[in-house]
C-alpha positions as CSV (number, residue, x, y, z in Angstrom):
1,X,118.6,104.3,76.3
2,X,118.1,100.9,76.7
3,X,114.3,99.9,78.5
4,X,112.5,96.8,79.1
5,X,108.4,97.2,78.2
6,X,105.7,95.4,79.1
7,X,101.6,95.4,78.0
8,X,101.0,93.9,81.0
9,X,99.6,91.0,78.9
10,X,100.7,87.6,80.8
11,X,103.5,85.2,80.6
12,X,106.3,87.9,82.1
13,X,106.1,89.4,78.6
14,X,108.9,91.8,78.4
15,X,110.3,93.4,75.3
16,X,113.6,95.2,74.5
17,X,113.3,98.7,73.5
18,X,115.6,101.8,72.7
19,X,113.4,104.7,74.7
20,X,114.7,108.5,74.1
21,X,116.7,109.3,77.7
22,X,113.8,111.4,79.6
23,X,113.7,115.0,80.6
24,X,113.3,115.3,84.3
25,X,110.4,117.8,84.9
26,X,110.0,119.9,87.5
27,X,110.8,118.7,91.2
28,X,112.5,115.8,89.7
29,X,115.6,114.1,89.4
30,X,116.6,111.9,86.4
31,X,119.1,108.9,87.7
32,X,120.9,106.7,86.0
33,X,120.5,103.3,87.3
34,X,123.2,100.7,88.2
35,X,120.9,98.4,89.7
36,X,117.0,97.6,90.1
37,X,115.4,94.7,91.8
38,X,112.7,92.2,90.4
39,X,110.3,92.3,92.9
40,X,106.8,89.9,92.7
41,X,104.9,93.2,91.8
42,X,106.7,93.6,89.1
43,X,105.5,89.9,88.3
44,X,101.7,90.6,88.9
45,X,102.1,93.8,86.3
46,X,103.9,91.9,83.4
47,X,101.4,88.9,84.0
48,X,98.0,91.4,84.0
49,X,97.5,90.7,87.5
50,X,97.4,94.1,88.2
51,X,95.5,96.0,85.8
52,X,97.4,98.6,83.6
53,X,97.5,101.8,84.4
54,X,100.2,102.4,81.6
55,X,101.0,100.7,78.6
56,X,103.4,100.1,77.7
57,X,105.6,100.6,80.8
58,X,109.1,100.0,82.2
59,X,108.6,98.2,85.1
60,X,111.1,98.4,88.5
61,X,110.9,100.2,91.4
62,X,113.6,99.1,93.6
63,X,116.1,101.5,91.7
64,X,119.5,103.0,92.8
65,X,120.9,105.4,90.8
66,X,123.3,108.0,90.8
67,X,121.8,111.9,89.7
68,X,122.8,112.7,86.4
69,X,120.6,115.9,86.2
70,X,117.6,117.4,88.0
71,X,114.9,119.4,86.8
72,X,113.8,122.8,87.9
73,X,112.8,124.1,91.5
74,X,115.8,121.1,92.8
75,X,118.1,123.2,94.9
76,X,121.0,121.5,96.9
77,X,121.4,118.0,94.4
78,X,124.8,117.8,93.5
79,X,125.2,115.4,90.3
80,X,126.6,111.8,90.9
81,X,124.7,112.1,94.6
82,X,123.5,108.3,95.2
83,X,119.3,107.9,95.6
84,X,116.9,104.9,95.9
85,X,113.3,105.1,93.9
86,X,110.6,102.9,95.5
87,X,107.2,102.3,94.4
88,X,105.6,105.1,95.7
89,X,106.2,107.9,93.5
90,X,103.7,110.8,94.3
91,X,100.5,111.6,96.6
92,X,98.3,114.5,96.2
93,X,99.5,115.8,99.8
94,X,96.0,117.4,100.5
95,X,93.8,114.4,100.7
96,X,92.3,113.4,103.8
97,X,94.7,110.9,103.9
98,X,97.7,112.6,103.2
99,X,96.8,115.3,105.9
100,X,96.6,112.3,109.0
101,X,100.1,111.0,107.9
102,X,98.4,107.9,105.7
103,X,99.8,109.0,102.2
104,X,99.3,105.2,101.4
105,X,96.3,105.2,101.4
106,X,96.1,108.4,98.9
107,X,93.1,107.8,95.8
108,X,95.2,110.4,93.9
109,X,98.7,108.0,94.3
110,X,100.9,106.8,91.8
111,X,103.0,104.3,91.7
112,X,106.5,103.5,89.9
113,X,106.4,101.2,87.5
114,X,103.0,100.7,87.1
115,X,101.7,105.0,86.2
116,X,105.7,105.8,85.4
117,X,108.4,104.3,84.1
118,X,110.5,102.2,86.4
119,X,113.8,101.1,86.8
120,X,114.2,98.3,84.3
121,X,116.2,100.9,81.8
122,X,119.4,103.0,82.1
123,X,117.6,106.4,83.5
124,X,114.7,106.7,85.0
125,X,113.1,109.8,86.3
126,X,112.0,110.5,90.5
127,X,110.3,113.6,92.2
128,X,113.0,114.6,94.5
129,X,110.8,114.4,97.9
130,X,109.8,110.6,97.0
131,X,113.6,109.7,96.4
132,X,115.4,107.9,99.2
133,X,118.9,109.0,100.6
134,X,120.8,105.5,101.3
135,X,123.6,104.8,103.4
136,X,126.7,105.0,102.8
137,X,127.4,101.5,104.1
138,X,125.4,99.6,101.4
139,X,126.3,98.7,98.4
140,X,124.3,99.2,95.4
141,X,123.0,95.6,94.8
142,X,122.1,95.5,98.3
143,X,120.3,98.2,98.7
144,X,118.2,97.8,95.7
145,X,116.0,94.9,97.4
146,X,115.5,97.3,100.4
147,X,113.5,99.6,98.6
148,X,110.4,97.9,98.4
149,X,111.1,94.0,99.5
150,X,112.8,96.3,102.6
151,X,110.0,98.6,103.4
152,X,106.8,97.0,103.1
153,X,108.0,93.9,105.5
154,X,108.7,96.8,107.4
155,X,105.3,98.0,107.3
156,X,103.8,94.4,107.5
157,X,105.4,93.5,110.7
158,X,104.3,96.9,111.9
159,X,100.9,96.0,110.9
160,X,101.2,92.6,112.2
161,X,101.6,94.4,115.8
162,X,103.6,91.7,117.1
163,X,103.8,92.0,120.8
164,X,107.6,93.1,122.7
165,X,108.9,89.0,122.6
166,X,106.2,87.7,120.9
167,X,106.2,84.7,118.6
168,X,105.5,85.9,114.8
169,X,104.8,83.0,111.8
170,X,106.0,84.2,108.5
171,X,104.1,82.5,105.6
172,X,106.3,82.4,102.5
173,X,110.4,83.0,102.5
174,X,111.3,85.2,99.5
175,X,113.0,88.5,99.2
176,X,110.2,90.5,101.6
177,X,110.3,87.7,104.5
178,X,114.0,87.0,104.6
179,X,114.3,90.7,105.1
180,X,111.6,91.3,107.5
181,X,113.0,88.2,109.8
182,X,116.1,90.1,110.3
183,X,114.3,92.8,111.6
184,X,112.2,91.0,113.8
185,X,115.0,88.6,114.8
186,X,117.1,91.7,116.3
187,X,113.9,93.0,118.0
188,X,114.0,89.8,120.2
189,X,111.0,88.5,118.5
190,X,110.6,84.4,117.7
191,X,110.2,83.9,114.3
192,X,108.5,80.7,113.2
193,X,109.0,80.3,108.9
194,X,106.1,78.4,106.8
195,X,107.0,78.0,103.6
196,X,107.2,75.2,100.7
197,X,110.8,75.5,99.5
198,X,113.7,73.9,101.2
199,X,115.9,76.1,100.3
200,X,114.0,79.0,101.8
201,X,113.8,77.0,104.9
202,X,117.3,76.4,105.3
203,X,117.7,80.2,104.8
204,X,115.6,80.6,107.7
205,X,117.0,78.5,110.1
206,X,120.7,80.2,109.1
207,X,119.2,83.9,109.8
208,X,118.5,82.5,113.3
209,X,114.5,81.3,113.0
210,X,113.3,79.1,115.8
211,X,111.8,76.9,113.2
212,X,111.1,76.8,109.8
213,X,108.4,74.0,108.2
214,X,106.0,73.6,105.5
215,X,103.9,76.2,104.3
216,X,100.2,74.1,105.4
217,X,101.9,72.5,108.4
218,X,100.8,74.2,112.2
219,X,103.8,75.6,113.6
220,X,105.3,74.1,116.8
221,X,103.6,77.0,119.0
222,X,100.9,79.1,118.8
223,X,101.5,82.2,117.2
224,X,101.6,85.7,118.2
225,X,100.9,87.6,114.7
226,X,101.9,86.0,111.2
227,X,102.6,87.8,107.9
228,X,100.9,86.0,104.6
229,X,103.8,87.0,102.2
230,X,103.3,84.4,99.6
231,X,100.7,85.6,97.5
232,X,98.5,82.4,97.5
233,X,95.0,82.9,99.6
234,X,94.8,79.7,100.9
235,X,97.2,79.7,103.1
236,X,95.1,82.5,105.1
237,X,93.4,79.9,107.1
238,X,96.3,78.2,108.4
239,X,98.1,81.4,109.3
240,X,94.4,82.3,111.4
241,X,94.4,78.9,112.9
242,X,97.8,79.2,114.2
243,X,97.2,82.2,115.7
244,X,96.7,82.2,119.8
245,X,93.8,84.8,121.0
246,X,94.0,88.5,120.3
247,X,96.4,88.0,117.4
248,X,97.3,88.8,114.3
249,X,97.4,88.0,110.9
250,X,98.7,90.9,108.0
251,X,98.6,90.1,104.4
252,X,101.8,92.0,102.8
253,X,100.7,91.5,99.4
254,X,99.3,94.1,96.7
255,X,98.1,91.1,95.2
256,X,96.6,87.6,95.9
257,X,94.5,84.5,94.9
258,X,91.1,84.0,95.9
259,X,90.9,83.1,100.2
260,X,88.5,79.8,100.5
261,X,86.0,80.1,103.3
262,X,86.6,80.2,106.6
263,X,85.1,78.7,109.8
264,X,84.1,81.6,112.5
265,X,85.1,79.4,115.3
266,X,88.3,78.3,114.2
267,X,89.8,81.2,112.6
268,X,88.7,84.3,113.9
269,X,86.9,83.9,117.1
270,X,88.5,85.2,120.1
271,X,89.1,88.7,119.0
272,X,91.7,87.7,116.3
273,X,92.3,90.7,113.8
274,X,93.1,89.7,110.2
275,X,94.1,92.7,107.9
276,X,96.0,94.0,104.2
277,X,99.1,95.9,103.6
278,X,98.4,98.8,101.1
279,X,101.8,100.6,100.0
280,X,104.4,102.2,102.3
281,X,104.7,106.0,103.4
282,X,107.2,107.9,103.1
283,X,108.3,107.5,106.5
284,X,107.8,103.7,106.7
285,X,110.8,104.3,104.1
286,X,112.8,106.4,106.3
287,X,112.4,105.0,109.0
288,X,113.1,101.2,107.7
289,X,116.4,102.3,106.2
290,X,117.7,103.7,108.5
291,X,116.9,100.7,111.1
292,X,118.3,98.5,108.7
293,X,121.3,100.0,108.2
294,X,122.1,100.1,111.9
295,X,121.1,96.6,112.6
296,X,123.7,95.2,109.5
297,X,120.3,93.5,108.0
298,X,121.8,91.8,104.8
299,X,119.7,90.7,101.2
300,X,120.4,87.4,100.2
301,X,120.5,88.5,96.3
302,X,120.9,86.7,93.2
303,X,121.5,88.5,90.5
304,X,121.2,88.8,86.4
305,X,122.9,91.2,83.8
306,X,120.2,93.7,82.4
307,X,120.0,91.7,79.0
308,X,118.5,88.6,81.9
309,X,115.7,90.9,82.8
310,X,113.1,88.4,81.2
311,X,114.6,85.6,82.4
312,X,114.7,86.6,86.2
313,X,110.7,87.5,86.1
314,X,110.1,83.7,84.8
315,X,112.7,82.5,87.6
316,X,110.3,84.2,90.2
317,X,107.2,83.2,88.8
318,X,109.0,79.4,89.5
319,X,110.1,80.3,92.8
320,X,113.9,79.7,91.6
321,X,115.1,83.3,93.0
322,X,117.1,82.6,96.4
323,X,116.4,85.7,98.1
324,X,116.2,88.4,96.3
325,X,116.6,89.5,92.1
326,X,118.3,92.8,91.1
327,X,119.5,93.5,87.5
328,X,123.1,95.0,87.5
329,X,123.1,97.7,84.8
């Protein structure tokens, strides 16, 4: 089959390789993919901002794929059936963790993509009880940027504890943040957009956002809660500052550049709560996709033929994705 590698050695390195089609092991499915996003993780692996936990590895894990056989102990998987593979691919399920319903935060967790091979190939392999049923109603280019731009907005704005009609700031406007602001948008929230493209702005303002400025500029009202999407540290401060009392500021990404020093007064005082993203569970999964699908919430996707796969990891290290990037296979 055909595969995309990387070392994880900087630069969005990716080679072409022919990989032998893999076996799906017990409790597993094997799919074969028709489409897999590009999301900014699969960025920081490529680059060797996350360190390697295999190499070399396919990355993707915002895969849709259709079964095309499953491994033993799989009961009641018909062939052809349509699942989604996200970036969580196992927990240890008896970790302290596990057992209070925070699988996320499992020591034992891996990841696909970054411990397995992903999605950027023509099969890839998925224990059954991490693969996603999708609706029927999306297509499989759309629903590709759910599984992982999708879900952990989800879990960011639930971390960002945004209160009923509260005003949220969303710092950065890529695939994550357009998605997220759909949510919120239907939850009757006010979203306020920060971010340096134009083009993201004007995506902003058409998704129905109250306002949408540069990244480093206050918003027009205090905030609520805020979500740090982009994955650039200094913009921590300003998404503190512009925070009213008692709010919030989550950081949705697994990774990000150094955060300058703060001033006590200014950005934290008055019982604000600044805190990380780490993963998704299961049910943040479930639970986001089938919101999504009943609120109609749309990816704005551009997308590349699988032979493109390099060329769409250097467009989003430029910032020239619009939305989001999904290979077609």
């Amino acid at each position: 089959m055909r595969a995309w590698l990387t070392d994880g050695d900087g630069h969005q390195a990716l080679r072409l390789a022919d990989l032998p089609i893999p076996t799906p092991g017990p409790g597993e499915l094997l799919l074969q993919v028709s489409a897999c996003g590009v999301c900014r993780t699969d960025l920081h692996v490529s680059d060797g901002d996350l360190s390697v936990h295999r190499t070399p590895v396919v990355p993707g894990h915002e895969v849709v794929g259709h079964v095309a056989a499953v491994g033993a102990d799989v009961q009641g998987v018909d062939l052809g059936r349509r699942f989604g593979v996200a970036w969580l691919r196992m927990t240890c399920g008896v970790c302290t963790w596990c057992r209070r319903g925070a699988e996320n935060l499992c020591r034992r967790s891996q990841y696909t993509g970054w411990d397995e091979h992903g999605g950027f190939a023509d099969y890839v392999t998925v224990p059954r009880a991490y693969a996603y049923a999708l609706p029927a109603t999306l297509g499989d280019v759309q629903a590709a940027p759910l599984l992982c731009a999708g879900i952990i907005g989800y879990r960011s704005l639930l971390r960002a504890a945004v209160p009923p009609a509260g005003r949220l700031g969303i710092y950065g406007f890529g695939a994550s943040a357009h998605l997220t602001a759909q949510v919120a948008l239907a939850q009757g929230l006010e979203v306020h957009v920060l971010t340096r493209d134009a083009q993201a702005r004007q995506l902003a303002l058409d998704l129905g956002a109250s306002s949408a400025g540069p990244a480093v500029g206050p918003p027009p009202v205090p905030l609520d809660s805020a979500i740090v999407f982009a994955p650039a540290g200094e913009l921590v401060p300003h998404a503190l500052a512009a925070l009213d009392q008692g709010g919030t500021v989550a950081l949705a990404g697994i990774h990000m550049s150094d955060i300058p020093p703060m001033d006590y007064g200014r950005h934290l005082f008055r019982e604000k709560t600044l805190t990380s993203v780490t993963s998704n569970t299961r049910a943040d999964g479930e639970d986001f996709l089938r919101l999504a699908a009943r609120l109609q919430v749309s990816a704005t996707v551009t997308t590349y033929p699988f032979d493109r796969a390099r060329d769409a990891l250097v467009d989003l290290a430029n910032d020239a994705v619009h939305g989001a990037a999904v290979l077609q296979l």
